[in-house]
C-alpha positions as CSV (number, residue, x, y, z in Angstrom):
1,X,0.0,0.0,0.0
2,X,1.4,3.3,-0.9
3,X,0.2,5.7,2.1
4,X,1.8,8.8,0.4
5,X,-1.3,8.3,-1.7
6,X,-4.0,11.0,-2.0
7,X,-7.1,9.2,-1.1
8,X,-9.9,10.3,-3.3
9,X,-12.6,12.8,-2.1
10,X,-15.2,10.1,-2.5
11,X,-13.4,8.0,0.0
12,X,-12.8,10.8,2.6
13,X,-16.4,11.6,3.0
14,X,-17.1,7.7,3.2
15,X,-14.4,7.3,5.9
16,X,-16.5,10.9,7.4
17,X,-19.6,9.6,7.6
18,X,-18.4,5.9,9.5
19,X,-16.9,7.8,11.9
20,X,-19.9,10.2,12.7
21,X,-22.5,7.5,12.4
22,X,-20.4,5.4,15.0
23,X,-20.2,8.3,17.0
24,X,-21.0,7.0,21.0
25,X,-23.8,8.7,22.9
26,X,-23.5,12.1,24.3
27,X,-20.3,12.3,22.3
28,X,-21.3,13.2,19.0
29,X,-19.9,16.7,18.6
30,X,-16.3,15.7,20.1
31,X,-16.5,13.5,17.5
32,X,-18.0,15.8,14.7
33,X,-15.1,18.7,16.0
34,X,-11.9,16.0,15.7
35,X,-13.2,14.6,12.1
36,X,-13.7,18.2,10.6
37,X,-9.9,18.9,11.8
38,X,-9.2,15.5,10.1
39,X,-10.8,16.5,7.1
40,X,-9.5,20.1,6.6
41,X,-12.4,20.6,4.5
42,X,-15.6,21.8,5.2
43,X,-17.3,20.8,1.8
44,X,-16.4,17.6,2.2
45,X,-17.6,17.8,5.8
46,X,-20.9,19.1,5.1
47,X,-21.5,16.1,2.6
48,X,-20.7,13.3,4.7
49,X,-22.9,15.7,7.5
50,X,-25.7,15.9,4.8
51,X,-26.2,12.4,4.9
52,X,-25.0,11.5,8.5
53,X,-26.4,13.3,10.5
54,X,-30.2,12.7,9.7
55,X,-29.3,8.9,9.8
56,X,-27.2,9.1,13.6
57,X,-30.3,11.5,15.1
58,X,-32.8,8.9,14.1
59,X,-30.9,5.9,15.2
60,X,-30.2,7.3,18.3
61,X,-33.7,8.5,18.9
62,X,-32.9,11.9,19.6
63,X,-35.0,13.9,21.4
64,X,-36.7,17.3,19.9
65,X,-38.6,19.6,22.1
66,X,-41.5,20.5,20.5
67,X,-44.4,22.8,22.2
68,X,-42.6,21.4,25.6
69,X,-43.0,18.0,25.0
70,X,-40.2,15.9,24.3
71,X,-40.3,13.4,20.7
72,X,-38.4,11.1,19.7
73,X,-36.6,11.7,15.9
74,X,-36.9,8.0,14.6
75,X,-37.1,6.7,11.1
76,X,-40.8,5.4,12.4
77,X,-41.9,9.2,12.6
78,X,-40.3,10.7,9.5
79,X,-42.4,11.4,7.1
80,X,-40.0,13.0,4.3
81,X,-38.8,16.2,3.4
82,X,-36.8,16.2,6.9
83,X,-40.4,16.3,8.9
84,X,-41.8,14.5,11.7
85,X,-44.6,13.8,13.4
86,X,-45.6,14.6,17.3
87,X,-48.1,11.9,17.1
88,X,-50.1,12.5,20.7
89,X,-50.7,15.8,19.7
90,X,-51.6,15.5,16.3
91,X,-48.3,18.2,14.8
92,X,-46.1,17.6,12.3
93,X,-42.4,19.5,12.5
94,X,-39.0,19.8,10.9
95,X,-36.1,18.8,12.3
96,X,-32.5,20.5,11.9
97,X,-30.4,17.6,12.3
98,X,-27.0,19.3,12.8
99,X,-28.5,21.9,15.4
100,X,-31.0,20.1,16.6
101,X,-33.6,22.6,16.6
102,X,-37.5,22.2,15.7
103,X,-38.8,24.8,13.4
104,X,-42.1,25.0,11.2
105,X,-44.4,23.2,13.9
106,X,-47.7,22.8,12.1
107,X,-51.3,20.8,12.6
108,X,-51.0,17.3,10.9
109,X,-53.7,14.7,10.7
110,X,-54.7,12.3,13.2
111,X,-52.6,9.2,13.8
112,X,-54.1,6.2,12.2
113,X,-55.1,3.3,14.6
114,X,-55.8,6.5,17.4
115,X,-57.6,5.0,19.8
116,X,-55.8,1.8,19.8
117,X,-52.5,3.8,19.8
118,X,-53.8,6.1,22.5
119,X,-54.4,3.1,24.6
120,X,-51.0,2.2,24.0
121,X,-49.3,5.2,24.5
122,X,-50.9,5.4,28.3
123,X,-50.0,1.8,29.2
124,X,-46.0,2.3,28.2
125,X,-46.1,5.4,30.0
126,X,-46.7,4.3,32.6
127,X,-44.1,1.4,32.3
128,X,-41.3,4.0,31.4
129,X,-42.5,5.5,35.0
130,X,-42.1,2.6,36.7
131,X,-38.6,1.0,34.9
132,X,-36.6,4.2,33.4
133,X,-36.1,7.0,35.7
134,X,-35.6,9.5,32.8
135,X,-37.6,7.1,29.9
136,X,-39.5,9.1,27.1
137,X,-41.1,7.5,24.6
138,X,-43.2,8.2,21.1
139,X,-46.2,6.2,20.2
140,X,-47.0,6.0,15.8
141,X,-50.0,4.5,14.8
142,X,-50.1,3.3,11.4
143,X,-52.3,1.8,9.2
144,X,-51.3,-1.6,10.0
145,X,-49.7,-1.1,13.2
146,X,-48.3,0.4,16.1
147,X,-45.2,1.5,16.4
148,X,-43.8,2.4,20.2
149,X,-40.3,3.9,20.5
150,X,-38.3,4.3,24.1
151,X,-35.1,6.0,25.1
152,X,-33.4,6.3,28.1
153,X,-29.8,7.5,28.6
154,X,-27.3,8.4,31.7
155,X,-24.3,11.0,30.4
156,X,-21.3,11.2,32.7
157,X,-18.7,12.9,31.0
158,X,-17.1,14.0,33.9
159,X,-16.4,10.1,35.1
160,X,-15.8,9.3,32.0
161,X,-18.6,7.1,30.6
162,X,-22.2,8.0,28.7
163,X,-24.7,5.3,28.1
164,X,-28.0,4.9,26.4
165,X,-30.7,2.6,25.8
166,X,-33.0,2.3,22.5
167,X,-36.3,-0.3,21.7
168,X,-38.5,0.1,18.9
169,X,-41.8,-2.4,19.4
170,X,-44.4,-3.0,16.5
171,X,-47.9,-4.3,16.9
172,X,-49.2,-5.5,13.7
173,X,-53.6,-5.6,13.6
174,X,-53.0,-9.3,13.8
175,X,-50.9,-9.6,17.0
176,X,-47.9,-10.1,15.5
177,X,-44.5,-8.1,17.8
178,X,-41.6,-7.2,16.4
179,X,-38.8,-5.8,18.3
180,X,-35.3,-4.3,18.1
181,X,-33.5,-3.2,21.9
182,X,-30.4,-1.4,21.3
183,X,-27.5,-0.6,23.9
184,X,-24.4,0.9,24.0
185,X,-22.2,2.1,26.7
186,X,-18.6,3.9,26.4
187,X,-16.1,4.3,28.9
188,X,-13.2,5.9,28.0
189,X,-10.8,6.8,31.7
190,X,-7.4,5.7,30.9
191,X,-9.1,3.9,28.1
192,X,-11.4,3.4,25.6
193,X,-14.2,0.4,25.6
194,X,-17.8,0.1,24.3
195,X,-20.6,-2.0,24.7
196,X,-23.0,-2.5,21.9
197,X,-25.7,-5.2,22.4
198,X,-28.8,-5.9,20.1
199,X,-31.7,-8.1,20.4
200,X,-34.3,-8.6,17.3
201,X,-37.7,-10.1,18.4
202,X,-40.6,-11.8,17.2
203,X,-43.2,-13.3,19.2
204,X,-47.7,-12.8,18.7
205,X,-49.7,-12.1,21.5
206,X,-53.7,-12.2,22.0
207,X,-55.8,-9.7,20.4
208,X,-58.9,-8.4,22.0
209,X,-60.4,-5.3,23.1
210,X,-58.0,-2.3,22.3
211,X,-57.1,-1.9,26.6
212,X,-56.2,-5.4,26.7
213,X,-54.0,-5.6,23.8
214,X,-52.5,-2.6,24.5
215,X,-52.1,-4.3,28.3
216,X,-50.9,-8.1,26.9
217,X,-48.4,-5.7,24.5
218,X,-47.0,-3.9,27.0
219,X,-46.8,-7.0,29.4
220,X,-44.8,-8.6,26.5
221,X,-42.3,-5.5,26.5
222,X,-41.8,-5.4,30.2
223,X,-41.2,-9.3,30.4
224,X,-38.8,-9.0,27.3
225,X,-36.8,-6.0,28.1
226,X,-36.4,-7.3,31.4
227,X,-35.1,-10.7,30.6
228,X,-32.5,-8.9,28.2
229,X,-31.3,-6.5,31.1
230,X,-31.0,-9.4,32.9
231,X,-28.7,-11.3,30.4
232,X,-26.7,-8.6,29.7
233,X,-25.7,-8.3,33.3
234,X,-24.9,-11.7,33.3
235,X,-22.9,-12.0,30.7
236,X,-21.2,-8.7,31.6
237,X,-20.2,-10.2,35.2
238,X,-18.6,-13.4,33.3
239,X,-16.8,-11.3,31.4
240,X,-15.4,-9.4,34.2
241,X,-14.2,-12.0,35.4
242,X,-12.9,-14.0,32.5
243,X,-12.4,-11.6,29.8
244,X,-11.9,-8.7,31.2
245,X,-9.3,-10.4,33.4
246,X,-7.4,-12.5,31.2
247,X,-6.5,-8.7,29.1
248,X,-4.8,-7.3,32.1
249,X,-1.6,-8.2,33.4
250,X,-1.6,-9.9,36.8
251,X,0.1,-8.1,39.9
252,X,3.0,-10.2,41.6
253,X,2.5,-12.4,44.6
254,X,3.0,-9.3,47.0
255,X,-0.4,-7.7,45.1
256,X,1.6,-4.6,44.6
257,X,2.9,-2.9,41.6
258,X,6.2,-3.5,40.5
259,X,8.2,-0.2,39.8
260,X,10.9,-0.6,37.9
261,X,14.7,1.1,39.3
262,X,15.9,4.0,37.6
263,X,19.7,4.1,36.6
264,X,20.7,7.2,37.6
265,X,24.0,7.5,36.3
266,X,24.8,9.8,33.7
């Protein structure tokens, strides 16, 4: 390989937009401020931002304040031309993905499925109550389904670590679940390691009256989510000390560290 090589523009924007899209939580504009110094070129910048941006706010499930309510930007509530809907309320919005600001807030139409979603929506808030201390949560309803999206997240930049938590549920008419949990966690003190976990789901569950299949979905989410927290600890604790343990270097009998003599002769 000849690294005195220009690499094409092409490839610099590619290379760009990997590293802002893998961008940990609550760390995306350390990230955004060491690639454009990288770069040394904003009109590359802004076209791997163009297209990287949108695509890290709605993974992440970013949160837009809009008429004091907080939504969630996810692919599930974007409904083109860089607009969203604030489904519970009936608005539609656009969404500035690099400053993260709501402009043009407008009346949209009523979610499809609304009482069924509305039944929904009630039920998993008060599950975020009980299970995410700082939970919020959007609630679609589509034609066919419903769509519920949750976030939670912890940021503590000043020890180091930010974490967050993402799960997108759908209810299809016929009882049909899919789901998708997402998390990731950085620590980065005299290091630097992530964890990245995801879980796809499918399972059915009974349909009846709109309250109880909005009360047998969101049973289904608590028993699920729960069961992967659990695992995840697990498997984290068996790492710690297996993993985690064989990639440091053990201390000496004496349990203390060994420091080596300095020569001081000239």
């Amino acid at each position: 390989m000849d690294y005195d090589q220009e690499i094409p523009d092409e490839e610099k924007v590619q290379i760009a937009k990997d590293f802002l899209t893998s961008a940990p939580p609550g760390e995306f504009n350390e990230v955004f401020n060491d690639v454009r110094v990288l770069l040394n070129n904003d009109a590359l910048l802004k076209q791997a931002g163009d297209e990287a941006f949108a695509s890290y706010n709605e993974d992440q499930f970013m949160i837009a304040k809009v008429d004091e309510d907080n939504v969630l930007i996810t692919n599930a509530g974007r409904i083109g031309d860089g607009r969203y809907q604030h489904p519970s309320k009936s608005k539609v919005f656009s969404f500035d993905h690099l400053r993260r600001t709501v402009e043009d807030i407008e009346d949209g139409d009523e979610p499809a499925q609304a009482s069924l979603r509305s039944e929904v929506e009630v039920a998993v808030e008060q599950y975020i109550k009980e299970h995410y201390p700082e939970g919020i949560l959007t609630v679609y309803g589509k034609p066919d389904s419903v769509v519920v999206c949750i976030e939670d997240h912890k940021f503590q930049p000043q020890n180091f670590w930010n974490g967050k938590w993402r799960a997108q549920w759908t209810l299809s008419k016929d009882g049909k679940v899919n789901g998708e949990i997402k998390t990731q966690v950085h620590y980065y003190e005299d290091g630097n390691v992530q964890l990245r976990t995801e879980k796809i789901v499918e399972e059915s569950i009974t349909v009846g009256s709109e309250k109880d299949t909005a009360s047998a979905f969101v049973s289904f989410i608590s028993k699920t989510e729960s069961a992967y927290q659990n695992a995840v600890s697990e498997n984290y604790n068996t790492m710690s000390s297996t993993t985690f343990k064989a990639l440091r270097r053990a201390l000496p009998i004496t349990r203390q560290k060994v420091i080596p003599a300095v020569d001081s002769r000239s």
